[in-house]
N, C-alpha and C positions, 0 to 999 in steps of 0.2 A: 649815521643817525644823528639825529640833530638834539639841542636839548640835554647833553651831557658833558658830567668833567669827567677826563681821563688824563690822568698821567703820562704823557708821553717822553719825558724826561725825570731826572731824581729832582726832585721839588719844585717840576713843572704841571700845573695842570693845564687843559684846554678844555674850553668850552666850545660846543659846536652849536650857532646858532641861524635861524631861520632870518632871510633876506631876500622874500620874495619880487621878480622883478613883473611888473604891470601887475601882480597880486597872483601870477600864475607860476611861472620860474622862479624857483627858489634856486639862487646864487648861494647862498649861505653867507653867513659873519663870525667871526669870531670874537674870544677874548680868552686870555691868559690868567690864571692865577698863577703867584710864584713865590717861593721862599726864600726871603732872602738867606744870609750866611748869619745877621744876629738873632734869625728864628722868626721875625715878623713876616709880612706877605704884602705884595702891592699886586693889581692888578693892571694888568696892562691892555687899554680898551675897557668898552663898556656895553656891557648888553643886558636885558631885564633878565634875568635869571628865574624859571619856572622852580617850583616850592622845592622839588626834590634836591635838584641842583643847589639851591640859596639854604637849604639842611643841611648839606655836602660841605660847601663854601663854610658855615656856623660853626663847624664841630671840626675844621681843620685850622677856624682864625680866633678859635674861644669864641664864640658869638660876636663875631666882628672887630673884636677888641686888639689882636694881632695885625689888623688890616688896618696898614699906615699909611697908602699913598693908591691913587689910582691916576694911571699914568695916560690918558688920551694921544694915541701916537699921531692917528689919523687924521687928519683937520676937517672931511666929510665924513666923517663916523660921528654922528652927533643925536642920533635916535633916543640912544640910552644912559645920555649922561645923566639926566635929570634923576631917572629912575636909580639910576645907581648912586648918585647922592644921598637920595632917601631911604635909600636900604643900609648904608654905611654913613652917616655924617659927621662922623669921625675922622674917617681917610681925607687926611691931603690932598683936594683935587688940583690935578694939571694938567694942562690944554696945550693949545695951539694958538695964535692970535688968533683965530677965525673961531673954536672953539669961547675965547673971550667975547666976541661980536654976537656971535648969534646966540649966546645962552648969558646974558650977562646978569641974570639972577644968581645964579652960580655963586659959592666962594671959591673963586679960583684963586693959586697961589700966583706968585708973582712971577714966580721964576716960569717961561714956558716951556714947553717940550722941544722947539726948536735951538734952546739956547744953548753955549754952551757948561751954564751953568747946572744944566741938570745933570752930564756926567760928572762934576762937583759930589753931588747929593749922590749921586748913586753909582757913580764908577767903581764901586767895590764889587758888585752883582752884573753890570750890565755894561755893553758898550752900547755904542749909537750914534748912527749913522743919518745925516742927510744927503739927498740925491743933490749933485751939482750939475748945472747948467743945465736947469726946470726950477720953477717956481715950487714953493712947498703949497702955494693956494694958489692959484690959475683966477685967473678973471675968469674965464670959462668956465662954470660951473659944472658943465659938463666933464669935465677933464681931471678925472681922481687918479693923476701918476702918483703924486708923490707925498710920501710919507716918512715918518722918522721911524727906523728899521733899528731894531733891540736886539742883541745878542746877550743873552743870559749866559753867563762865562760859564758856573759848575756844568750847566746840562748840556751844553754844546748848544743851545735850543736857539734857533732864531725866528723872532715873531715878527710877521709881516702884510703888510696891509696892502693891493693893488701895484706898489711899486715893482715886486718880483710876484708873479702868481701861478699859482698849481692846480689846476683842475681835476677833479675825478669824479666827474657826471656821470649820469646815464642820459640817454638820449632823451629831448633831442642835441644836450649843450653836446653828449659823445660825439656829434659829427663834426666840431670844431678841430683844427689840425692842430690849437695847441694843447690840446687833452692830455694828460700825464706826461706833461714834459711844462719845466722851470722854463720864464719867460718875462719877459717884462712887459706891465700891462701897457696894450694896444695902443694907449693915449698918448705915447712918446711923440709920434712924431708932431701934436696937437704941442705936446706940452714945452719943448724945446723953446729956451729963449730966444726971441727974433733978434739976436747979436749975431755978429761975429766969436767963431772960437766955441760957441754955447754947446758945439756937438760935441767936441773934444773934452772941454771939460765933461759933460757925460759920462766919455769911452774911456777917460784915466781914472773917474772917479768909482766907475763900475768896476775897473779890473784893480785897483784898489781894496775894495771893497771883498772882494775875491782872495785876495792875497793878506789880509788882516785876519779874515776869517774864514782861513782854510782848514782849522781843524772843525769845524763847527759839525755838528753830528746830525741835523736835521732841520727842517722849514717849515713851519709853522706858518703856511701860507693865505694870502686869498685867493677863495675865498673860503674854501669848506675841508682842503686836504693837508697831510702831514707828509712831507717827503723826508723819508729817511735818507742818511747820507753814509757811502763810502769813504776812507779815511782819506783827505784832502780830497774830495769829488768835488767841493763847493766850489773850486777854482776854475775847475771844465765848463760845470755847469753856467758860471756867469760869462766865460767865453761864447760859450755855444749860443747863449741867447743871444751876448754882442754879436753873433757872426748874423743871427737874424733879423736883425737888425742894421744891418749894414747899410741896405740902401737907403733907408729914414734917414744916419749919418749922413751919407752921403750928400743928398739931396740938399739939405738942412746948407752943410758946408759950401753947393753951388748957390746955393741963394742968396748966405750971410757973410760967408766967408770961412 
């Protein structure tokens, strides 16, 4: 059900929000509320939040006043920023350089969400993660791989935008074969840089990725589902999707090297 917060983690919330695609398939979106460890809260993404929900949000942040930062992972998640400034204009906003370009009314902070200055600011709460060897902005606009992927350390939670994604449709998305199964989204082989080596960097940086956070408890995925995790499963799990993926690898490496 779309339209609500629920805890899915200890001072994790999730919002599940509507992402209709041609105005008919609803994809869904997300965003995270979270507590930090000195008792405030940032949000990570941005979505317009319906009355009940933004009551919810009020009376867990003192009417906004606990809400320090909101954290834009996605560099194409750019719907709700506006809307979520006005509702909080107090919070910290942080972006993506592409988040700066296309909304530059904004007060954006300096520091971006790609940098590595923002685990500085927040490596108490969170790790973070960029995908290597893909672009974080594609020329192609069409091509929304990649994101800066958050691991909220207390709740195991990790919140994630298109670069790993979880389905849990009903039909007609159920007919897809990647239906309730972890994946990385589809755009990979689009999104791969036209260099030499760019696959590899990829496939260490993915099983990396695996191996940092293998205790993680859950995935807070795109576009609309929560996949709970078995203790270290998160390491199979990013295998399994490299393994399908392999020919895209492959491919990638006869062409570029």
């Amino acid at each position: 059900m779309t339209g609500r917060l629920t805890e899915i983690g200890e001072g994790f919330w999730r919002v599940n929000g509507d992402f209709r695609l041609g105005g008919v398939i609803n994809l869904g979106t997300q965003a995270s509320l979270v507590r930090l460890t000195d008792g405030n809260f940032v949000f990570l993404d941005s979505y317009t939040l319906p009355d009940d929900v933004k009551r919810e949000v009020d009376l867990l942040t003192d009417n906004g006043r606990k809400l320090t930062a909101i954290l834009n992972l996605h560099p194409f998640h750019t719907l709700h920023c506006d809307w979520m400034h006005d509702a909080y204009p107090d919070a910290r906003l942080y972006g993506t350089a592409r988040h700066k370009r296309k909304l530059p009314q904004l007060p954006w902070q300096d520091t971006q969400c790609e940098d590595d200055a923002l685990r500085e600011k927040f490596g108490v709460d969170f790790d973070f993660k960029v995908p290597a060897g893909v672009p974080l902005v594609d020329e192609d606009e069409s091509v929304h791989f990649s994101s800066v992927l958050a691991l909220h350390r207390s709740s195991g939670t990790i919140h994630v935008d298109d670069t790993l994604v979880y389905l849990d449709k009903g039909f007609p998305l159920s007919l897809l074969t990647m239906i309730r199964r972890v994946d990385f989204h589809p755009t990979l082989a689009k999104a791969l840089k036209p260099h030499a080596g760019a696959a590899d960097e990829f496939r260490e940086w993915a099983i990396a990725l695996g191996t940092d956070w293998a205790q993680a408890k859950r995935i807070a995925a795109a576009h609309n589902a929560v996949r709970e995790l078995e203790t270290e499963e998160f390491p199979t799990l990013v295998g399994e999707a490299l393994g399908r993926v392999k020919s895209v690898l492959e491919n990638h490496r006869s062409e570029y090297g």
